[in-house]
C-alpha positions in Angstrom: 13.8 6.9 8.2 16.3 4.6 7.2 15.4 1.3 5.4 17.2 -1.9 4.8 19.4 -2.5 7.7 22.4 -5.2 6.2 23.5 -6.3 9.4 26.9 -7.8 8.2 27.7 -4.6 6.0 29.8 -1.6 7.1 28.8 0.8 4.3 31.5 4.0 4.0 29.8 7.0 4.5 30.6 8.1 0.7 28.6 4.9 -0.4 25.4 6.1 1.0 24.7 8.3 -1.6 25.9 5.9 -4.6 22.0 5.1 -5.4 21.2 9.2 -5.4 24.2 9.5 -7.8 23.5 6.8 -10.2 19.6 7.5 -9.9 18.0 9.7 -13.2 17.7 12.8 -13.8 14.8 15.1 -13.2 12.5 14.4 -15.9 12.5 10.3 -15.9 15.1 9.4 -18.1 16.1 12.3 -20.5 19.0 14.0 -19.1 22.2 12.9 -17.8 22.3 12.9 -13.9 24.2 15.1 -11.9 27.4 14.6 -10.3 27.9 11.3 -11.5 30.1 8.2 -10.3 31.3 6.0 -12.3 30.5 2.9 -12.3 33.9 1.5 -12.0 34.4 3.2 -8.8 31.9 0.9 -6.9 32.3 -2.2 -9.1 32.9 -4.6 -5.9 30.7 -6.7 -3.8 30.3 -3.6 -0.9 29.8 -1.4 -3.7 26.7 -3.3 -5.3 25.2 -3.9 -1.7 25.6 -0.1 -1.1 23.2 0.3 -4.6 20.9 -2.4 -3.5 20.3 -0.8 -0.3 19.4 2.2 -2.0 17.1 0.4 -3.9 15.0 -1.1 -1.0 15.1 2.4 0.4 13.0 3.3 -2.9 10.3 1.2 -1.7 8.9 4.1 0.9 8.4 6.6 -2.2 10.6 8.9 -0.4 14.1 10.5 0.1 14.9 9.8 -3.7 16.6 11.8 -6.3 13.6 12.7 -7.5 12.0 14.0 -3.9 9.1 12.4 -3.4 6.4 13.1 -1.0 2.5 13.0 -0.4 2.0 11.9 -3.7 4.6 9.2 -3.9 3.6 7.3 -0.2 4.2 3.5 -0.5 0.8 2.9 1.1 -0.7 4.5 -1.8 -3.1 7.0 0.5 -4.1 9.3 -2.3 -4.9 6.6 -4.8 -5.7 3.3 -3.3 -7.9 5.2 -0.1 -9.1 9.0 -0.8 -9.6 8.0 -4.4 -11.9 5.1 -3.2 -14.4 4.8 -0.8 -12.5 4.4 2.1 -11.5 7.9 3.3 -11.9 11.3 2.8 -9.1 13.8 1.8 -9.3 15.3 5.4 -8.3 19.1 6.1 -10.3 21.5 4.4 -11.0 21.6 0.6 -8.6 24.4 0.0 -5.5 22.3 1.8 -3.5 20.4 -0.4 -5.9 21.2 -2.9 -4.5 18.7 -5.8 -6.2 15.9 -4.0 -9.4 16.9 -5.0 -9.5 16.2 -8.4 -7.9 12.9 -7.9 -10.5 12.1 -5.4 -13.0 13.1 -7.6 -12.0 10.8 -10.1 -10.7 13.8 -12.5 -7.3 14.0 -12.0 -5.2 16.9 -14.3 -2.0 16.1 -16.1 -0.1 18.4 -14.5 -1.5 17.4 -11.2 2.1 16.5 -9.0 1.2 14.3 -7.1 1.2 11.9 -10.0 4.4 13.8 -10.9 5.7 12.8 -7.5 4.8 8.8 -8.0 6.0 8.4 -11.1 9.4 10.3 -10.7 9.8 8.2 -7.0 9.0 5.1 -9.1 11.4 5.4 -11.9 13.5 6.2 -9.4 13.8 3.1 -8.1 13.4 1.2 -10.9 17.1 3.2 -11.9 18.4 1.6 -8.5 17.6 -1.5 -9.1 19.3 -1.6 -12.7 22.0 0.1 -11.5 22.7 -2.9 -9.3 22.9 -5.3 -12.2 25.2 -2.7 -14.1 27.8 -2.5 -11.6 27.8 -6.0 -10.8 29.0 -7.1 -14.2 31.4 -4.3 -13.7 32.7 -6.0 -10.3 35.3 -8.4 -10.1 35.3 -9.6 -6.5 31.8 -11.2 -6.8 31.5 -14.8 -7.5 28.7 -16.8 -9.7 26.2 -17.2 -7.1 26.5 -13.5 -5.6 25.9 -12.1 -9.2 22.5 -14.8 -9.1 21.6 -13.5 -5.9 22.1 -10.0 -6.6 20.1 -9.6 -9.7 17.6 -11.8 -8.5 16.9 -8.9 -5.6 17.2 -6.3 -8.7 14.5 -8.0 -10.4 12.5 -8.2 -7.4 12.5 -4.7 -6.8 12.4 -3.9 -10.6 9.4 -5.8 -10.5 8.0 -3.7 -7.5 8.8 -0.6 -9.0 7.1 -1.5 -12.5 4.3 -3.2 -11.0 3.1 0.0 -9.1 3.9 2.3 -11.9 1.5 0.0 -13.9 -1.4 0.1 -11.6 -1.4 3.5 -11.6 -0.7 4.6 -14.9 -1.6 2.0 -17.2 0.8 2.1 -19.8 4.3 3.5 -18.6 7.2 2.1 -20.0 9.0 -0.5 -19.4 12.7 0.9 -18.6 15.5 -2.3 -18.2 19.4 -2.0 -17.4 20.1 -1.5 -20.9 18.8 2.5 -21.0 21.3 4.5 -20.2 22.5 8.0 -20.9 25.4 6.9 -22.5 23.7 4.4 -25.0 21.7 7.0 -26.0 18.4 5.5 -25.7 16.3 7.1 -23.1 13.5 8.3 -24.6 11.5 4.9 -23.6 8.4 4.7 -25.5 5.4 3.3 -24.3 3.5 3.1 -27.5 4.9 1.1 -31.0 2.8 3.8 -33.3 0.0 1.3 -33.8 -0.7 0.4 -29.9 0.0 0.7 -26.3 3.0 -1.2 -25.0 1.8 -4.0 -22.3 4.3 -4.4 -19.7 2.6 -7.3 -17.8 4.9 -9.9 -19.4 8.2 -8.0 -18.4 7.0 -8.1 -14.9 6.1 -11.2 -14.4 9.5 -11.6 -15.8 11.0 -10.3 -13.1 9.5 -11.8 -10.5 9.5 -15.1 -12.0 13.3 -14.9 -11.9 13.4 -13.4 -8.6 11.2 -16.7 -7.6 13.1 -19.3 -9.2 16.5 -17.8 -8.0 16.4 -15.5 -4.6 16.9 -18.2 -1.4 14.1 -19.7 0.9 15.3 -17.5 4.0 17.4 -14.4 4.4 20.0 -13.0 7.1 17.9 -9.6 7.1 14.7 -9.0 8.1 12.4 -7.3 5.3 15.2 -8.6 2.7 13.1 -10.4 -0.3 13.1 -14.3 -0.4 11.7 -16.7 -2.8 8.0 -16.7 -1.3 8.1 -12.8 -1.8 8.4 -12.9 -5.3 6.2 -15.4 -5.5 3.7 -13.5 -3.7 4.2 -10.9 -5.7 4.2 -12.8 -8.9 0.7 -14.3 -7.7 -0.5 -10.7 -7.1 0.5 -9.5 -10.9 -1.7 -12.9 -12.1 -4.5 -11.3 -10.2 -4.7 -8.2 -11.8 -4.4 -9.8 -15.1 -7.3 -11.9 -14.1 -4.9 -14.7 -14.6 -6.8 -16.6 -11.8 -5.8 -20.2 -12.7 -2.2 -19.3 -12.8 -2.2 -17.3 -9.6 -4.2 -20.0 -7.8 -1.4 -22.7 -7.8 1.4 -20.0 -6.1 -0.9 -18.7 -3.3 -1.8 -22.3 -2.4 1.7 -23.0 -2.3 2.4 -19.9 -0.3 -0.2 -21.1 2.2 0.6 -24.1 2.7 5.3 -24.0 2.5 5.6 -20.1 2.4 7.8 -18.6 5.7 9.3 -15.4 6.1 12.8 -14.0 5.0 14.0 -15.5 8.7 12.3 -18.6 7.9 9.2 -18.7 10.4 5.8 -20.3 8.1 3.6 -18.0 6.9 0.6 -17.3 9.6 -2.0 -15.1 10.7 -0.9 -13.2 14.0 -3.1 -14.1 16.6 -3.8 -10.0 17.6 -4.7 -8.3 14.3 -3.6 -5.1 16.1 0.3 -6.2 15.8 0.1 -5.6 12.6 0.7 -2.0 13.3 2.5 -1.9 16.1 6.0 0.1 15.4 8.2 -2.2 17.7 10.9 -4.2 16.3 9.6 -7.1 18.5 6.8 -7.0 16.4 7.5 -6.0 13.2 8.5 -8.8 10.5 5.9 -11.1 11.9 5.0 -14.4 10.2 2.0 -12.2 8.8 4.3 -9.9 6.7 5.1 -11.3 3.3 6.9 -7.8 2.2 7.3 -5.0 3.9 9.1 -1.0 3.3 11.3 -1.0 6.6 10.5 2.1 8.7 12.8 2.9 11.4 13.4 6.7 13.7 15.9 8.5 15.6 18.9 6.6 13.3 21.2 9.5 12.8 19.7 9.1 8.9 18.7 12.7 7.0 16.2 13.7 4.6 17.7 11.2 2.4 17.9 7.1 3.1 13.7 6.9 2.5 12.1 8.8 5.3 8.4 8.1 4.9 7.4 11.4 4.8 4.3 10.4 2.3 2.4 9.5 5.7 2.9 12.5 7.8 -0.2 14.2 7.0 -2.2 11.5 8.2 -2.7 11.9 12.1 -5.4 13.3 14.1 -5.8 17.4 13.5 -4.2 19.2 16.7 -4.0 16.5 19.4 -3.2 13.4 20.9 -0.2 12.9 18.4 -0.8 14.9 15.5 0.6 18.6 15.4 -1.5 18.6 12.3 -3.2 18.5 9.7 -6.4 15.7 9.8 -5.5 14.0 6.4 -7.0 10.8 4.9 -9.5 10.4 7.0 -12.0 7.3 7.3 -15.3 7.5 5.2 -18.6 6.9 7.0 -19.0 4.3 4.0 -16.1 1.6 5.2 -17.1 2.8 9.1 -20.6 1.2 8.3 -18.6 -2.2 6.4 -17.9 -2.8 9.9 -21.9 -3.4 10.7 -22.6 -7.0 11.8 -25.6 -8.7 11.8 -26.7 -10.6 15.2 -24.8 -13.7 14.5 -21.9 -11.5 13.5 -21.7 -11.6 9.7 -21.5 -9.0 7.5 -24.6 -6.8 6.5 -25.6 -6.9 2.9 -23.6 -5.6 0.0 -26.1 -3.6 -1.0 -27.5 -1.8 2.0 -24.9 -2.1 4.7 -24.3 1.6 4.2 -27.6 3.0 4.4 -29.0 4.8 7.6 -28.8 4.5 10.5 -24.3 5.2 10.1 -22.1 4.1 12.7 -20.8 6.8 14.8 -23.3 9.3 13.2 -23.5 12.3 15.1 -26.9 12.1 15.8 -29.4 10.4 18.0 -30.3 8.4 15.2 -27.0 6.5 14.5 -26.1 3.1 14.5 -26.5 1.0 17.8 -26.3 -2.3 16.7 -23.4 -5.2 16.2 -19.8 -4.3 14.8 -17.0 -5.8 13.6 -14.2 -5.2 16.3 -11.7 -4.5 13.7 -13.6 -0.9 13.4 -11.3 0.3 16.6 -8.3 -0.9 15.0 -8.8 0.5 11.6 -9.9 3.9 12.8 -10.9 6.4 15.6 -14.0 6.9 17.0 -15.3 9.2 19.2 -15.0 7.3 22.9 -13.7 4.7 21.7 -9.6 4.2 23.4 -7.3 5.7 20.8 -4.2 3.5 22.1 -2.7 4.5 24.8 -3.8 8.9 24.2 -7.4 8.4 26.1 -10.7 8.2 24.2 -10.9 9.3 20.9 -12.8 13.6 21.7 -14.9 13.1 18.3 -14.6 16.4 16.3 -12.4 17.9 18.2 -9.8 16.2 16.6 -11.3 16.8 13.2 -10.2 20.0 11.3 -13.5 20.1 8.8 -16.1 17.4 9.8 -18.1 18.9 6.9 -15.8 17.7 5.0 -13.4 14.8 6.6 -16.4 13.2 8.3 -16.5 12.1 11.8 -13.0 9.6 11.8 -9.6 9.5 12.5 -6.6 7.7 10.7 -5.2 5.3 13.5 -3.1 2.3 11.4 0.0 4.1 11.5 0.0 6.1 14.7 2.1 5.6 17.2 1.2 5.0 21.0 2.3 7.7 23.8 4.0 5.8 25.4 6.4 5.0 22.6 6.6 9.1 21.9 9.9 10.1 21.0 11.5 6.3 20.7 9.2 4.9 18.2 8.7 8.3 16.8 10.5 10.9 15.5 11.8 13.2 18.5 12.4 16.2 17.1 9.5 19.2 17.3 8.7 20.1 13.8 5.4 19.5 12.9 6.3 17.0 9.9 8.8 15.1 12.1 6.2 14.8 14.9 4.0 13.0 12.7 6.7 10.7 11.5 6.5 6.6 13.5 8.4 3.0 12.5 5.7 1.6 11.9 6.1 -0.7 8.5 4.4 0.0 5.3 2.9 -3.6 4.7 2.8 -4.1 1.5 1.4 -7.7 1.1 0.1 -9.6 4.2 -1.0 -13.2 5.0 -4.3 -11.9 4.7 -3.9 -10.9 1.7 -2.4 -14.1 0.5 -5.9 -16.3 1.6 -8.3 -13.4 0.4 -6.5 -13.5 -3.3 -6.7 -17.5 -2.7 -10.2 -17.6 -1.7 -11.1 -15.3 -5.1 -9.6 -17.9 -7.3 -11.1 -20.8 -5.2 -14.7 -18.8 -6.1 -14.0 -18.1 -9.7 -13.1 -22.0 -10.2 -16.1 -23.7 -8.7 -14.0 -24.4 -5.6 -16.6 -22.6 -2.6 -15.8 -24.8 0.5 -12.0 -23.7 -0.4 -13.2 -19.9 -0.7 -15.3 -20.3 2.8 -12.5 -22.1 4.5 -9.7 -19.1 3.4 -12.5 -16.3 4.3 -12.8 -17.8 7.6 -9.6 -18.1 8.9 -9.3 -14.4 8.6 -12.8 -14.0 10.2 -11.8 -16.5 13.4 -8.8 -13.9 14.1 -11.0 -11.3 14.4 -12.9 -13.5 16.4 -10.1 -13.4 19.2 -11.0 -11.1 21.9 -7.1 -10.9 22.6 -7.4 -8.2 19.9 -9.9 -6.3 21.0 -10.2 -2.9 22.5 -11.8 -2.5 25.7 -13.0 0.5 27.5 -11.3 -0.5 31.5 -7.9 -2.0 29.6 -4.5 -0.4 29.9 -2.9 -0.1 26.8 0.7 -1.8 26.4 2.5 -1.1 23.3 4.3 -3.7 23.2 2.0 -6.4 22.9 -1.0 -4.1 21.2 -3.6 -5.3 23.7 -5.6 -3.9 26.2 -4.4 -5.8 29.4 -6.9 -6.6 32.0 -9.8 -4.8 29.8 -13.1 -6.8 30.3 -15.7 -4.3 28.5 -15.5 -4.5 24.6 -15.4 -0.7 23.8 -18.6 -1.5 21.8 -20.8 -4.1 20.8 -18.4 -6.2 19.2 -19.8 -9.4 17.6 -17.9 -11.6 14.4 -18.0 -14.6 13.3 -17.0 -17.4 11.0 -19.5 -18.4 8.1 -21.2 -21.5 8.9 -20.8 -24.7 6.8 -22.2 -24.1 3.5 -22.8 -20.5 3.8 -20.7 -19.9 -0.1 -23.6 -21.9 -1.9 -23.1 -19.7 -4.8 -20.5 -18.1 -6.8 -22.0 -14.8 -6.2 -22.5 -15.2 -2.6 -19.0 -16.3 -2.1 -17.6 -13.3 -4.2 -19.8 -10.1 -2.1 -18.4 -12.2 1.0 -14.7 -12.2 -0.5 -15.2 -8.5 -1.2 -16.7 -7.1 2.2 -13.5 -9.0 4.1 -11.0 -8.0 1.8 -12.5 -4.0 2.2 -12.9 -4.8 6.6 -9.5 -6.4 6.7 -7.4 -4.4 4.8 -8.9 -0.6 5.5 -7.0 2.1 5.2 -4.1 0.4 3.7 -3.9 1.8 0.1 -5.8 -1.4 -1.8 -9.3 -0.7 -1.9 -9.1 1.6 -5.4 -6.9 -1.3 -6.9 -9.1 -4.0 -6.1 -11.8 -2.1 -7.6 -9.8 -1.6 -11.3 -8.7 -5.1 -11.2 -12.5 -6.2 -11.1 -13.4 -4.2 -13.6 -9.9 -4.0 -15.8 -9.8 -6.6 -16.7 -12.7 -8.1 -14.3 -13.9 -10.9 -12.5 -16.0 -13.9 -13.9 -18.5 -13.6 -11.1 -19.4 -10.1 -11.2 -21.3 -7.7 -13.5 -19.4 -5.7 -16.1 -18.4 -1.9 -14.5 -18.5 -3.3 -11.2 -16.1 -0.6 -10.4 -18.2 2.2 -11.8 -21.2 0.8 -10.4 -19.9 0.9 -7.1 -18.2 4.3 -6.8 -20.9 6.0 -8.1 -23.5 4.8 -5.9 -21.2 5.7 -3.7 -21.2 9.2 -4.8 -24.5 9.2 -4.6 -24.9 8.6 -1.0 -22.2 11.3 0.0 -23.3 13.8 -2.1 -25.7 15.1 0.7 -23.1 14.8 3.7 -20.4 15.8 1.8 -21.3 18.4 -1.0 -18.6 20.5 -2.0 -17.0 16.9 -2.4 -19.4 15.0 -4.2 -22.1 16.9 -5.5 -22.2 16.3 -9.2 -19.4 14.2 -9.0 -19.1 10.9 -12.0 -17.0 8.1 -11.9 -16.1 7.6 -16.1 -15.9 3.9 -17.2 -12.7 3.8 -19.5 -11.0 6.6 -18.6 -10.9 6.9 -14.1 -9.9 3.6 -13.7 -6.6 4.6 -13.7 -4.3 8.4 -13.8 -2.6 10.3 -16.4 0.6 10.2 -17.5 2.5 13.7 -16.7 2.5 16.1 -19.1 6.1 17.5 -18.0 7.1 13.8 -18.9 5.3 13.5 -22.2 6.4 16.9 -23.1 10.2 15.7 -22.1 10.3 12.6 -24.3 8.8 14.1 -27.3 10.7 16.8 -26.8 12.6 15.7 -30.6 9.2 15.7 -32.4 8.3 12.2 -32.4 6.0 10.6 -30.1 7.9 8.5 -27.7 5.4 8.8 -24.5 1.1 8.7 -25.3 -1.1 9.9 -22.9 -3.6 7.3 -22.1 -7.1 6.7 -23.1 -9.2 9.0 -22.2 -6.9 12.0 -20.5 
């Protein structure tokens, strides 16, 4: 799937392949690549657009150098989903069995599906230093094309760091000056005394990227000024740098538009979201987004989101296979409401009776209508492909539950156009639907956290509830006797909500407390944003480095209860199974890469506490 689309370039085929050639060598950054260019040869404006192209493509974690795959998705599946509460692996236990231990918070070192991300990442992070290298190299590019173009390096630098950090805790920090030829590639991430922290060198790249990339863009999904902001606001946040973060997401709320310069707003259906039309994608809801397109002409290379494919329904409707990532009965019962349509409890909304159970006991009562967007249920309208069977479309409901992955799936009607059309299984599976990677949503729920943590409740309620009103809109709900367009993501004519749907805004004064504010932050951040890779990395951030408002080990506290509560569904899963404070918050470093940086004897690359 190709990525970036430059309108106004015409890139020669040759050029295409300038990121792959420039990009590092197998192990991260210790051998000389392969078939090299130099530098010279592309030192002109096309040339450097050609290398920053390649370097958005990096964003989908796939069709790199390095490979990438399952492991290396841009949503984050395996990490930010499976390794939460929010899905199960799917398949069966023995299928794409390196999973497991990541989802059962004990991942290996050799595990490579971390190999995958961190290879995918570094990756990228070459692209986007190749860009500044060749520009300085270039000759046709004036003053504020050389601003413009390393602000978009930066950016994506940024990007590229800032995952690799959330996931590995102390990678290093690799700029444009390691190269081969300097000699200097065995980047350390420890001093001999101490981890290196490479918080301040992103933030220094997206404060840059702020302070220099333009208001608007002429491409859509090209990063802007209120991108790196955004993203800038989002590094704050997982430094529990709350007061700093605060002042950028108000701004963002309030001035903040889009690359083609429409104001940042919720989208009236919530459903749009994931709706794989060009029409819709790019909305005034997406802040950032990895470009997904089909049926271009482009190969295995140019960033096919392959990381995705696994995750359709097992043997019909549209999945050829394989049942992966499925929903967990835990975030299917976040979506209980109460009978003025407000979230149950954080403490007991996921006890008996479960939604959707497969039993006459289940759950009859009030739900969220975002549950039918976020997942498939058995009756419920899966788009456009009939009602969801149940089972049937589960490989292993002893082990994937009772739910279906539905976010990134495309429509039938859209079969073949809006999905790949060739017949291979993995191609089958493949849609153009974006990988959002920060929302509006996203933007008021990290706003309405800080507003909590300062004192500032009526500003927390006010942001939680413009996200609550949308779901309120019955435009964006599915109903039972509606025909599915896939255009507009509605359910034309429908008049019978597929279920009991009932949500609400929180009335006046309902955030009286700190702590009442924060569970209610929480529950919409985990409804809104199912499914969509964040719910692990919310859960580190509140407990590495934490949040004012809630108890120490919140993260610990909560996976193992939850744990607890699967255990006896789920056994070969979760029996036994302990989430360990100080070490699970985050994944191991590989061992093929610390073996290839200390490779000379010294001890360039640490594993990290506790692995």
């Amino acid at each position: 799937m190709k990525r970036i689309k430059f309108n106004k370039l015409l890139i020669p085929g040759g050029l295409a392949l300038i990121a792959l050639l420039l990009a590092c060598g197998k192990n991260f950054l210790n051998k000389p690549p392969l078939g090299v260019l130099s530098p010279s040869i592309v030192a002109n404006k096309a040339g450097v657009q050609g290398i920053l192209i390649g370097a958005y493509s990096a964003t989908s974690g796939e069709g790199t150098s390095q490979g990438g795959s399952w492991g290396s998705a841009a949503n984050n599946w395996t990490y930010g989903s499976v390794c939460a509460d929010d899905a199960y692996k799917g398949s069966t236990s023995s299928d794409q069995g390196d999973i497991v231990n990541i989802q059962q918070w004990a991942a290996v070192t050799n595990n490579p599906y971390l190999a995958e991300k961190w290879a995918a990442m570094y990756d990228g992070v070459q692209r986007a230093n190749d860009v500044i290298r060749t520009m300085r190299l270039a000759t046709d590019i004036i003053a504020t094309d050389t601003v413009e173009f390393k602000a978009e390096a930066l950016f994506l630098r940024g990007f590229f760091h800032f995952e690799l950090r959330k996931v590995f805790f102390y990678p290093p920090f690799v700029d444009e000056y390691i190269t081969y030829n300097n000699g200097n590639l065995n980047v350390p991430n420890n001093d001999g005394s101490g981890y290196i922290e490479i918080w301040p060198k992103i933030e220094a790249d997206f404060s840059y990227a702020m302070a220099n990339l333009p208001a608007t863009q002429p491409n859509k999904g090209q990063a802007n000024k209120w991108a790196a902001e955004a993203f800038l606001a989002k590094v704050y946040m997982f430094e529990g740098k709350f007061a700093l973060a605060q002042p950028l997401l108000d701004e963002l709320i309030t001035s903040g538009v889009t690359a083609s310069g429409t104001p940042y707003a919720l989208q009236p259906n919530y459903a749009q979201n994931f709706n794989p039309d060009a029409g819709a994608k790019n909305s005034s809801e997406s802040v950032f987004a990895s470009q997904i397109s089909v049926n271009d002409g482009s190969g295995p290379g140019g960033g096919k989101a392959y990381g995705d494919n696994l995750n359709f329904p097992y043997g019909g409707g549209p999945g050829a296979c394989c049942g992966f990532d499925n929903p967990s009965q835990d975030v299917a019962d976040a979506y209980k409401t109460d009978a003025v349509g407000l979230p149950l409890p954080i403490a007991t909304f996921n006890l008996a009776p479960h939604v959707s159970d497969q039993t006459p006991a289940a759950y009859v009562g009030n739900l969220d209508p975002r549950i039918d967007i976020s997942m498939g249920r058995k009756g419920i309208p899966y788009l456009d492909w009939g009602p969801h069977p149940g089972d049937t479309w589960i490989r292993s409901p002893g082990d994937d539950g009772h739910f279906s992955p539905k976010k990134d799936v495309y429509a039938k009607a859209v079969q073949g156009t809006l999905s790949d059309g060739s017949s291979n299984w993995a191609n089958v599976e493949l849609a153009a639907v974006n990988i959002n990677l920060i929302r509006f949503s996203d933007i008021l729920l990290w706003d309405a956290e800080c507003a909590a943590v300062a004192g500032n409740l009526a500003l927390a309620e006010t942001d939680v509830n413009i996200v609550r009103t949308r779901a309120a809109n019955p435009l964006g709900w599915v109903y039972s006797n509606g025909a599915f367009d896939p255009a507009s993501y509605t359910y034309k004519g429908g008049t019978i909500p597929a279920d009991q749907y009932k949500v609400a805004p929180y009335p006046l004064g309902y955030f009286s407390t700190p702590v009442i504010a924060m569970n209610a932050i929480i529950m919409e951040r985990r409804i809104e944003l199912a499914e969509e890779g964040h719910r692990f990395f919310d859960l580190q951030r509140w407990q590495i480095p934490g949040n004012p408002i809630l108890p120490a080990n919140y993260m610990t506290t909560t996976l193992n209860a939850y744990a607890a509560i699967q255990a006896p569904l789920h056994p070969a899963q979760y029996q036994g199974v302990t989430f360990t404070t100080g070490k699970a918050e985050y994944f191991p470093v590989p061992q093929g890469q610390i073996d290839a940086e200390n490779s000379n004897g010294k001890v360039n690359l640490k594993q990290i506490p506790g692995y």
